[in-house]
C-alpha positions, -999 to 999 in steps of 0.1 A, spaced: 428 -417 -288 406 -446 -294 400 -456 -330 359 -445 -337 356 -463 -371 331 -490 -370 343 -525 -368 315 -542 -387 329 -522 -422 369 -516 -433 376 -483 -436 384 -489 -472 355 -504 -481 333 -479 -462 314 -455 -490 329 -423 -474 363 -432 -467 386 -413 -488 421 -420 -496 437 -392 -503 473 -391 -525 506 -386 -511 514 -347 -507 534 -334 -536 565 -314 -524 564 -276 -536 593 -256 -546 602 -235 -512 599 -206 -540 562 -213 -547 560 -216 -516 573 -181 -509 555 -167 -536 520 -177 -524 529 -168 -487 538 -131 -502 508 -129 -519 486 -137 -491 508 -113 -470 503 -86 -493 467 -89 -504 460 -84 -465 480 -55 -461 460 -42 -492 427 -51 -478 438 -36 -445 450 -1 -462 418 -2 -485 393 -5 -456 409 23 -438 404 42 -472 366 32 -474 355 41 -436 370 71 -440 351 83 -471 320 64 -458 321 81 -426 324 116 -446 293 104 -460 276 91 -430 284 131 -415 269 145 -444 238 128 -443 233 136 -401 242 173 -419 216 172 -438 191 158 -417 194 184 -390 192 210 -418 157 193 -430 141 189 -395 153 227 -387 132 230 -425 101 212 -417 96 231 -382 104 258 -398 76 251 -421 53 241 -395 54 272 -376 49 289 -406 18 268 -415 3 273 -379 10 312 -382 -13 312 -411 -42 295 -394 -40 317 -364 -37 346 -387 -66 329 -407 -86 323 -376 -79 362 -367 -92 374 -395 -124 360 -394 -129 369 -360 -119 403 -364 -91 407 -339 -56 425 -346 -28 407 -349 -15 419 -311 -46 412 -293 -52 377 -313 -17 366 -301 -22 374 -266 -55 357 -268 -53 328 -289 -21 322 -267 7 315 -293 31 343 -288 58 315 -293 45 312 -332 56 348 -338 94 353 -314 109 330 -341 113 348 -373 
């Protein structure tokens, strides 16, 4: 590979060149030592992560739980609000409840109960 330093400029006079030291030689037992500790801090990440999804994913079906159970609330609710206007609207018309069902056409307010 072709050198790409500029001629015009040394590289050690250039303002970014860097010289950098000699490497200094590490005791294979450091060495060892921080290999191990890298090797076990991912095996610790690895186990905690399965730990966390699991107990976030407990979560996460809890909350789907629990929005069901409010929509199922708030039509619930609905229906119950709309039942009361037809009722309401019944009253002031003077109809009984069996005729004012048939007629106002909301049979489907009063089969859930």
């Amino acid at each position: 590979m072709a050198d790409v330093w500029p001629k015009t400029v040394p590289k050690e006079q250039h303002p970014f060149y860097v010289l950098h030291p000699e490497p200094i030689r590490i005791s294979p037992l450091l060495r060892f030592a921080r290999w191990s500790a890298l090797g076990l801090g991912i095996v610790y990440g690895f186990v905690r992560l399965r730990m966390v999804s699991k107990y976030h994913a407990d979560i996460r079906e809890w909350e789907v739980q629990k929005t069901i159970h409010k929509k199922d609330a708030d039509k619930k609710e609905s229906l119950r609000v709309l039942r009361e206007q037809n009722e309401w609207i019944m009253k002031i018309t003077d109809m009984n409840l069996e005729e004012g069902k048939s007629q106002l056409g909301v049979e489907h307010l009063y089969d859930l109960k």
